[in-house]
N, C-alpha and C positions, 0 to 999 in steps of 0.2 A: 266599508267603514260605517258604525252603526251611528246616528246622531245621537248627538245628549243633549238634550235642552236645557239643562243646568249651564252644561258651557255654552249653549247657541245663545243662551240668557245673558252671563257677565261679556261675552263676548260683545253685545250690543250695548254693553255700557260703557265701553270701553270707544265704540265709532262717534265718527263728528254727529251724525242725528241725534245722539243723544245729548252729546255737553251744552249743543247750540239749541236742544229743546229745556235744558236745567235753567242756563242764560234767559231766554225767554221768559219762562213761568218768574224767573225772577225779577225779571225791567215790568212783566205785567202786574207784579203784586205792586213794585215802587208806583205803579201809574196811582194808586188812591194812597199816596201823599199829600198833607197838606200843604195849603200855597204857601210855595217859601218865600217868604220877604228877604229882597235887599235893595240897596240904593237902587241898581240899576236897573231893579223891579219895579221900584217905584217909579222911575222917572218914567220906562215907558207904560207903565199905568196913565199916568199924568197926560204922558203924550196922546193916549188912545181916548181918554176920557175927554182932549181939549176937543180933537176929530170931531168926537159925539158930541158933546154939549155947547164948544164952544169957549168952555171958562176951565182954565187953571186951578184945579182945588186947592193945588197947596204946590209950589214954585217957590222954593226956597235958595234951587241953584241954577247955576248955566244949562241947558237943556238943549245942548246941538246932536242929540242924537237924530240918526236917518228916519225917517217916516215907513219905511217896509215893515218892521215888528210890530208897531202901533195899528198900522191900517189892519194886520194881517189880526191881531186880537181884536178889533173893531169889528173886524167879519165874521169871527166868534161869537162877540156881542152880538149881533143882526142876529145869529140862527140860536142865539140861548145857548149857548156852548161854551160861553168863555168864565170856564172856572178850571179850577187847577187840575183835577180828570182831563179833560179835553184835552186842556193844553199842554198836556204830559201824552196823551197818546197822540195829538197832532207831532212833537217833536219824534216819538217814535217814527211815524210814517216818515218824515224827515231823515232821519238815521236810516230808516232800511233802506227808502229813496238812494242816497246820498251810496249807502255799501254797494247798492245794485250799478252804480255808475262805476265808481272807482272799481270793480270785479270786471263790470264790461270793457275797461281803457286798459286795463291788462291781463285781459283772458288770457288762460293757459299759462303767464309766465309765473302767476303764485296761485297758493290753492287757497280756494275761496274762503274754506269753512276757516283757515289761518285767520286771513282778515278780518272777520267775520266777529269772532270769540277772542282777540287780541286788542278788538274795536271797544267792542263792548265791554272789557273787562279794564278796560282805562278811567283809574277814579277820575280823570274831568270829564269824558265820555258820563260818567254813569251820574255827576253830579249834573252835570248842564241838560243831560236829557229831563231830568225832574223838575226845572229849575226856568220860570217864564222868562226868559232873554234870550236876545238875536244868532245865537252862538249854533244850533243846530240847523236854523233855517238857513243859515247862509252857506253853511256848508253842504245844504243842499245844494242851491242851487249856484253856486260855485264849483262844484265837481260836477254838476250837469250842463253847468257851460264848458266847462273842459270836457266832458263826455261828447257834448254836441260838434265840438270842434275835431275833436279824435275822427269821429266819424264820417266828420264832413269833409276831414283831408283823406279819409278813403274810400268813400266812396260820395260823389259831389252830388246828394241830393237836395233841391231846395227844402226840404223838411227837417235836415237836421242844420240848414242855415237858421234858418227861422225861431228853431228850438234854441239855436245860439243866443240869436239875439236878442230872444225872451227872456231867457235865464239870467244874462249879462246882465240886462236892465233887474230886475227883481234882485239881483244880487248884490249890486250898489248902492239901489234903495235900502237895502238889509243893512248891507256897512259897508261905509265909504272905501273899507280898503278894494271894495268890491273891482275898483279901476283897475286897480295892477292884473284884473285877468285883460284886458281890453289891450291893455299895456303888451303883455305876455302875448295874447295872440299874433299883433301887428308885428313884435319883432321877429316870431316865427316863421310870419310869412316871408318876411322881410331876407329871413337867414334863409328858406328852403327854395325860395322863388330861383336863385341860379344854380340848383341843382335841380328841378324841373324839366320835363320835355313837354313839346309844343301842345299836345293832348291837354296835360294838366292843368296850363300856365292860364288860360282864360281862365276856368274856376276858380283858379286861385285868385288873378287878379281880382276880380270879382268880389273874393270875402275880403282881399287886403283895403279895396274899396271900402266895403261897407265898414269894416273894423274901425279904419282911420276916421270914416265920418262918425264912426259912435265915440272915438276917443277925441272928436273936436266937439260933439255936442256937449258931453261930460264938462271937458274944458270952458265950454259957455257957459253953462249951467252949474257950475261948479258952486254956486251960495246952493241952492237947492239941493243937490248932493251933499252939500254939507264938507264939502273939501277944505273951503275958505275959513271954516270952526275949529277944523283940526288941525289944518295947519298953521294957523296963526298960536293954538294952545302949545302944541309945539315947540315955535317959535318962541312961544311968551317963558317955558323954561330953559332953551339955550340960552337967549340973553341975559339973562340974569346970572350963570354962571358954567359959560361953557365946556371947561376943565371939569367941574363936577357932574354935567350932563352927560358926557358920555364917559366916563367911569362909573357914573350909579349906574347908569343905563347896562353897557354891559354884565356887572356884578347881577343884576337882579334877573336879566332876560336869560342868562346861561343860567341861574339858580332854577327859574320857570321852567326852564326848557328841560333839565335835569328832571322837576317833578313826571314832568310827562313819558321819560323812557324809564326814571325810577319807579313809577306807579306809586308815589305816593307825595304827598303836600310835607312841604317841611314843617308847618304850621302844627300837624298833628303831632309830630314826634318832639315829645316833651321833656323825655327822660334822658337829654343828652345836652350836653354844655351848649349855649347859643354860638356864640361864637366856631365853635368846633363844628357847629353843624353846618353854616352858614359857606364854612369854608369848603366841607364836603360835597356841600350841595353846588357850588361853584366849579368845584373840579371835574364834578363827574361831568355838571354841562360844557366843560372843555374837552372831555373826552367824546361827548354824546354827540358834538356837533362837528368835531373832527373825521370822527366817523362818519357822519350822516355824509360830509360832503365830500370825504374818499368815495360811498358806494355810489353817492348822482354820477362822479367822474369814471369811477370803473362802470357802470353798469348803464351806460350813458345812451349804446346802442338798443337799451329795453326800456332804456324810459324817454316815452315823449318830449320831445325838447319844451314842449308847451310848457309841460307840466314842471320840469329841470329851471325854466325862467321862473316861475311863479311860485316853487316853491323858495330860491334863493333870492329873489323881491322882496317875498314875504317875511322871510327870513332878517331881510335886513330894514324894513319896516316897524317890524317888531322891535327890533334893537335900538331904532329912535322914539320909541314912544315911551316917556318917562313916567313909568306907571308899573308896578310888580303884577301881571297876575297871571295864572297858570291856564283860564279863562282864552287866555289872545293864539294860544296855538290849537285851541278845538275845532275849529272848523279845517284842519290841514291833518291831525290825527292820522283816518285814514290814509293818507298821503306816506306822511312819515311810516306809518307802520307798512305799507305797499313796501317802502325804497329799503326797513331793515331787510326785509322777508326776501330779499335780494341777497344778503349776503350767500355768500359762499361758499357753505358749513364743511362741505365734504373735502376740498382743497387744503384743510390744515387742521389737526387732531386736537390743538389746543383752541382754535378756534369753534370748534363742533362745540368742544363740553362746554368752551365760554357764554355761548350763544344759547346752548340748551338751559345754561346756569340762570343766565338773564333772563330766560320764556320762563322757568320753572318760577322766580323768585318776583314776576310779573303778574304769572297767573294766580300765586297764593296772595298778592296783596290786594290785588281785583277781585278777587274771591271772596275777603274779608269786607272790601270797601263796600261790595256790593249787599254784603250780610246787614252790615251797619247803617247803610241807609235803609234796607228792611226793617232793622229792627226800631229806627224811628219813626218810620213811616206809621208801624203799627201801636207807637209808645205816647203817647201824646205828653207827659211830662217830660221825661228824655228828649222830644222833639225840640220843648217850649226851652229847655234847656242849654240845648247844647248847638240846635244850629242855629247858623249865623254867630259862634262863637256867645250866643245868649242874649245880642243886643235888644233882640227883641220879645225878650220871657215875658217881661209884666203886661204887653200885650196878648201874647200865645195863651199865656194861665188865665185871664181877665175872655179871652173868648170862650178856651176849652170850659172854666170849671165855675168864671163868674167872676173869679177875684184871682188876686195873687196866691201862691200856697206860702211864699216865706212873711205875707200879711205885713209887705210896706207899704211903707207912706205914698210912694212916686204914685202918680194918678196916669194911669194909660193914656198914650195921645189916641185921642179920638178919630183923628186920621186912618192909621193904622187901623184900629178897629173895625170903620168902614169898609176899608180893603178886606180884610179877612170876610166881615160879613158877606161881601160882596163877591170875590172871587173866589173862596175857598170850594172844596170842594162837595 
């Protein structure tokens, strides 16, 4: 058989090196995005700026976020780094970080380049990597304390103890739900300890040791942590009206959770009755989440119990915190997309094409998400326009061109301004 290079040519556009090289070229163009401003941009601005200077520029609200993002852009500041370039290719490193753990905690049971290009093609994936907040770094190092732990129950070396309990601590700092892995490990040990034999049992004692004294330091230190912030805001909307706390709460967490396997924000989709949508968007995350915790329970003997606690924690963490956003399940992405890639395809013909239906109708709107943040990256009116839904254009157009282009009255906050001079890229 004689080669054709014509076919040896579409034939390589066709393998995983290619799409996860397309992927690529495409998160490296978004990295010279301008800084995107939002609330919780600003705050930990504010937060990183107190670090440095000492003074509050502008503390207009409650400010209990963790001090790991702040310090972590502070250390940017120190080396001249810290502008929207950097810290879009920092989150990168984050992300690949972050694939390279979840790929080693379940070597061989899925294939990588899936993960990989299913990760990345996830509009809050592709939004929060461009976008300065806590959201990629903790799922750093949240999958690399779960990686460390994976490791360490097989094979007991003190080095990936140590990587535990580094990651653990930097992950809490990041964000306080950071606990529930500390949580998650100790009752693992907790469950495998009397299915152990004598060999294993001292190692293990050993990390169930050390776990416990990290989940009683926590527990001390918990104003520091910032536990004692969240959970009293928490609290401060049960009481007020508990019957509506957890019916919004549900309504809005199964909608969020829906954006994340539909691959798109309901927000975007304009051209369909509100109500009609809201209802869609609710159902499928009853479908989405039904599923997800059929496949933890059938597919129970492949996935880490570690992992099985901390993703239905998280799970149910998420569902009391009274706040919509699609933002609270990024750092678990990976995760969730690991436990679909489990399903079953080949067991049921209608499930194949369903499954194929979902990846196909996945990858085209990840495709598109990914286009659209390109093409604002490169647009600067479009940009000034349209993200953050435009709250912030008469500063965007006041930095890009000088002044407003629709020539109103509102006079730029100043604030803003400074940020943009200051972090952009």
């Amino acid at each position: 058989m004689t080669n054709n290079p014509l076919r040896d040519k579409f034939n390589f556009l066709n393998t995983p090196a290619f799409i996860l090289l397309i992927l690529s070229v495409a998160y490296m163009a978004n990295s010279f995005t301008h800084f995107r401003l939002g609330n919780d941009v600003l705050r930990y601005i504010q937060l990183k700026e107190w670090l440095e200077t000492g003074k509050h520029p502008v503390m207009e609200m409650g400010n209990h976020l963790p001090y790991g993002y702040p310090v972590f852009l502070l250390l940017l500041s120190k080396l001249g780094l810290c502008s929207s370039f950097y810290i879009v290719l920092a989150n990168y490193l984050y992300l690949g970080g972050s694939l390279y753990f979840v790929n080693s905690i379940f070597r061989n049971r899925i294939k990588a380049w899936h993960l990989i290009a299913l990760t990345l093609l996830n509009w809050a994936i592709v939004k929060s990597a461009i976008t300065p907040l806590s959201d990629i770094q903790y799922m750093f190092f949240s999958t690399g304390t779960l990686f460390f732990f994976t490791a360490y129950m097989s094979n007991k070396k003190i080095s990936f103890m140590a990587g535990l309990l580094i990651f653990a601590f930097l992950a809490i700092i990041t964000r306080t739900i950071g606990v529930l892995l500390i949580f998650s490990m100790v009752l693992t040990l907790i469950l495998q300890k009397k299915n152990t034999n004598r060999g294993k049992a001292q190692a293990l004692r050993i990390l169930l040791l050390a776990t416990t004294l990290c989940l009683i330091l926590v527990v001390l230190f918990s104003t520091f942590f910032r536990i004692n912030d969240y959970v009293n805001l928490m609290l401060s909307f049960f009481e007020t009206d508990p019957t509506g706390f957890w019916m919004t709460n549900i309504r809005w967490h199964l909608a969020d959770l829906a954006e994340i396997f539909i691959n798109t924000s309901q927000f975007k989709i304009n051209f369909v009755n509100t109500g009609i949508k809201e209802a869609f968007f609710i159902v499928a995350g009853v479908f989405s989440l039904i599923y997800f915790l059929q496949l933890l329970i059938k597919k129970k003997k492949d996935i880490p119990i570690v992992i099985i606690i901390y993703l239905l924690g998280y799970i149910i963490i998420v569902f009391n915190w009274p706040t919509y956003d699609a933002r609270f399940w990024v750092p678990v992405i990976p995760l969730l997309i690991t436990v679909v890639l489990h399903t079953p395809v080949s067991a049921n013909p209608y499930l194949h094409y369903g499954f194929f239906s979902w990846k196909l109708a996945y990858i085209c709107l990840g495709a598109f998400v990914i286009g659209y943040y390109s093409y604002l990256t490169f647009n600067k009116s479009a940009f000034a326009e349209r993200h953050d839904a435009g709250i912030w254009k008469n500063e965007y157009e006041t930095y890009f061109f000088g002044r407003s282009i629709d020539n109103r009255n509102t006079k730029p906050r100043p604030y803003i301004l400074y940020i943009l001079d200051t972090y952009d890229r």
